[in-house]
N, C-alpha and C positions, 0 to 999 in steps of 0.2 A: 393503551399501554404507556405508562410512565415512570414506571418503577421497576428495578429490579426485580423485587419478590411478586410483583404479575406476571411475569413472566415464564409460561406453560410450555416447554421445551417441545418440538415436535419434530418433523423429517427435512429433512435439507435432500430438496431437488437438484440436478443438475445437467448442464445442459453444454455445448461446445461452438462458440459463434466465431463469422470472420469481418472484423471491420474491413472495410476496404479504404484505401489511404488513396486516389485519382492523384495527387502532386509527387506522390512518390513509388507510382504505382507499385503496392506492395498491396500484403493484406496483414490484418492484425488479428490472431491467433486471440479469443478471450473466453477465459471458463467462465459461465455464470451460475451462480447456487443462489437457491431462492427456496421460499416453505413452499410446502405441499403437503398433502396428507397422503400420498404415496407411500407404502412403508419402503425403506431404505432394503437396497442388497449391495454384495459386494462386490465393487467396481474395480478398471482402473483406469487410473489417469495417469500417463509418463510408465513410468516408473512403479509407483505404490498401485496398491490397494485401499480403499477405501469405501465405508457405509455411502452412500447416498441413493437416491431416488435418481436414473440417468433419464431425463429427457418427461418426465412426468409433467403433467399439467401442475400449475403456480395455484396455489391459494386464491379464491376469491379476498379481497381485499385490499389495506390500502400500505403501503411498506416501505420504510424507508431506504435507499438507495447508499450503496457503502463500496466504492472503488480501492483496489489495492494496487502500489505499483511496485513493483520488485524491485531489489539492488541492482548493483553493475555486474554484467555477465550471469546474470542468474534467470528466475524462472517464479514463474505466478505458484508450480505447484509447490513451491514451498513454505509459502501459509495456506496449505490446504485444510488444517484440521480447525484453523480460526476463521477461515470463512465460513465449513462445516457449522459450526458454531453459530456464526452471526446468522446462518439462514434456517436453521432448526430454532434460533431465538427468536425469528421475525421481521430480519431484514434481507433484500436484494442485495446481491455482494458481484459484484466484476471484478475479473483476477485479469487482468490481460497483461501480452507480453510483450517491450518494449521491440519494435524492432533494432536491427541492426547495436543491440546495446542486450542479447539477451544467452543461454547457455549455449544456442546454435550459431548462432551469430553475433560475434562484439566487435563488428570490423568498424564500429563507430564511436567505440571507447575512448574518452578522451579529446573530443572535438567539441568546436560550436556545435556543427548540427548536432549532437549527439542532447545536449545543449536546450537546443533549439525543439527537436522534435517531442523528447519524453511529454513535457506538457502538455504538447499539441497533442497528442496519441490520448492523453488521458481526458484532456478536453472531447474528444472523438469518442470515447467511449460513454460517457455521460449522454452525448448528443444520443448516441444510438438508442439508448432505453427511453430517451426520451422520445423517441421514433419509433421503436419494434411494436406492432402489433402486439404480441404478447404480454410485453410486460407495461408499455407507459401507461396502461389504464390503472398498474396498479402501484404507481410510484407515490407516495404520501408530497404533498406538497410542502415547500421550505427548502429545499433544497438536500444537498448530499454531501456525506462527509468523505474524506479518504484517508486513507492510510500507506504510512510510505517507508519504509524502511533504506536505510543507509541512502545508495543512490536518490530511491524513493522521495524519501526526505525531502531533498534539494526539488523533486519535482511535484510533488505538493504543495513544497512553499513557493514554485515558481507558478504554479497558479492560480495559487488565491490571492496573489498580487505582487509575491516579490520580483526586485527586478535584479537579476546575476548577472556578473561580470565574469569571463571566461579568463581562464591564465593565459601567459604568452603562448606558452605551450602549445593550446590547446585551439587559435587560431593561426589561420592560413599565414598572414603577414606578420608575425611574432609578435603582436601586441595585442592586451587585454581587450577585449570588443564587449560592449554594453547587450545582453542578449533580448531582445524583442519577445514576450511573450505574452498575450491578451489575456489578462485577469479573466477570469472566470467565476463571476458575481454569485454562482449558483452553487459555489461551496460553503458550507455551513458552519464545517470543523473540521481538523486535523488531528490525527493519532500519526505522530514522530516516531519512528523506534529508530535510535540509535542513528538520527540523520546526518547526512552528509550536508551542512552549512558552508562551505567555504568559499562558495560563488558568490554569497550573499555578504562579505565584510566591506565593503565600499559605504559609507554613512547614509541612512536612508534608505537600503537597499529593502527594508524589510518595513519600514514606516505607512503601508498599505493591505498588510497582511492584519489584519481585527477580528479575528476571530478567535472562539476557542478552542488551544490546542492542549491535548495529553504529551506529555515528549516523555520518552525513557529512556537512558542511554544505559550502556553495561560497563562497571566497574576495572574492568579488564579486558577492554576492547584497546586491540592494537592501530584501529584503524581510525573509528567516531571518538578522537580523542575527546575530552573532557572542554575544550576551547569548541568543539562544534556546536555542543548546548548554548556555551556563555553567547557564543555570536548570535543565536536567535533569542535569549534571555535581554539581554542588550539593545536588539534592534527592532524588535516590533513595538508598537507604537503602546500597547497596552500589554506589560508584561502579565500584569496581573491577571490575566484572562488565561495565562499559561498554565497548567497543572505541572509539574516535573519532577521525576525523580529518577536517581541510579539504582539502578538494579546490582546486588550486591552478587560479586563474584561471579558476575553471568560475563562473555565474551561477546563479541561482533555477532555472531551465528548462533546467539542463544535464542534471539525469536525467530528463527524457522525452527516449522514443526519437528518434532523428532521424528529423527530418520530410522526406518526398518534396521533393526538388527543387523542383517546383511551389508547394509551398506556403510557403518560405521567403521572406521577404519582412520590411525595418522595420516595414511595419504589423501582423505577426504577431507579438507580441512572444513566445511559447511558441515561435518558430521560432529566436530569436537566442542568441547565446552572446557575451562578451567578444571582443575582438576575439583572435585565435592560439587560441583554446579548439578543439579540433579536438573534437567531442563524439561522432563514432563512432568513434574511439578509445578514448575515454573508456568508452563505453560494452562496448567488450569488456574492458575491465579492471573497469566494475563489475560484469558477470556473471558474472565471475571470483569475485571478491571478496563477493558475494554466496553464490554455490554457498557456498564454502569455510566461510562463517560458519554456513551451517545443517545440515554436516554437524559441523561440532566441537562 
């Protein structure tokens, strides 16, 4: 498979695992969706309802590997319908949920560790598939892409080699601290939506990140202003290996999935878009536009 139009759409399996974290003894909560020829019923996960195959045996085969990292204070299940997606197209997809930095828990919002650990957490979920019985037989070799939204963002590119400086703010003794984070050689590519850069403006800080990245940011986002792109436009060593563009009249919370009728509401600001933003539209053109970016 190397083209979009090969591409035979089939069942997205799914399945509920716990990394376990020994330095912080915690566990990490991560969905996994993967093919299968299971046919799909209706599940749920959190909140929603959702097609998939829960817990079915994975395709024979060889598949590439696709990690998702959430924003700040938020929740893996809200790219649910685009991991749906990638694992009914033919990739392994990891949704895990950051600790201490997620909708149960953000008591870490805001700090080095906070900092510190995303990466390492994403790092640890890679490792895992590269270990589970289940799946490492059927992981395609070359390594794995991710995908990182707002927070996200900042922790994808803090693994494929950037190096972030934290605000005063946001360490112990009021000054900016250089954050230690171990590259992780075995990422491939980056999908950006809408990311959070701003640990990364120190000169250099991004001159190790080479790879190719999709970045999209939204035209009316009050948050991933328009200077979060330019900083990663700017600072990696090989811009041109960047694809980018703004998504017109979409806001911060245009790439999570659309949320159930029910739950749409002003007081759910994750539920709202610009006013004319139609965002399941949007969203079948960015599952589109995703596919396409990780087969070329």
């Amino acid at each position: 498979m190397n083209k979009i139009e090969d591409i035979v759409e089939g069942y997205a399996g799914c399945c509920e695992v716990q990394i376990t974290d020994n330095a912080l003894k915690v566990t990490v909560p991560m969905i996994v969706m993967y093919p299968t020829d299971a046919p799909e019923q209706t599940d749920r996960l959190g909140p929603y309802s959702l097609e998939v195959a829960r817990d079915a045996a994975p395709l024979e085969g060889k598949f590439r590997l696709v990690l998702i990292s959430h924003g700040t204070g938020g929740s893996p299940l809200v790219y649910r319908s685009l991991a749906r997606h990638l694992a009914r197209s033919g990739f392994i997809v990891g949704l895990l949920e950051h600790p201490f930095n997620n909708r149960n828990d953000n008591s870490l919002e805001g700090t080095v560790q906070n900092l510190s650990y995303r990466p390492r957490h994403l790092r640890m979920a890679a490792d895992w598939f590269f270990e589970d019985e289940r799946f490492k037989g059927l992981l395609q070799p070359g390594g794995h892409s991710v995908i990182g939204h707002s927070m996200g963002g900042y922790t994808a590119l803090a693994a494929a080699g950037g190096i972030p400086t934290s605000f005063p703010t946001e360490s112990p003794d009021g000054k900016p601290q250089q954050i230690d984070v171990p590259h992780d050689s075995r990422i491939r590519s980056l999908i950006l939506l809408a990311p959070a850069s701003v640990w990364f403006r120190n000169e250099g800080a991004l001159n190790n990140v080479r790879l190719p990245i999709l970045m999209l940011d939204a035209e009316r986002d009050p948050y991933a202003l328009p200077f979060h792109a330019q900083i990663i436009m700017n600072s990696v060593a090989e811009p041109q290996m960047i694809r980018y563009r703004t998504v017109e009249n979409a806001g911060h919370y245009s790439f999570l999935t659309p949320f159930p009728a029910e739950m749409i509401s002003p007081d759910f600001p994750p539920s709202q878009d610009p006013p004319g933003f139609d965002r399941v539209q949007f969203h079948e053109t960015l599952k589109a536009e995703v596919v396409e970016f990780l087969l070329t």
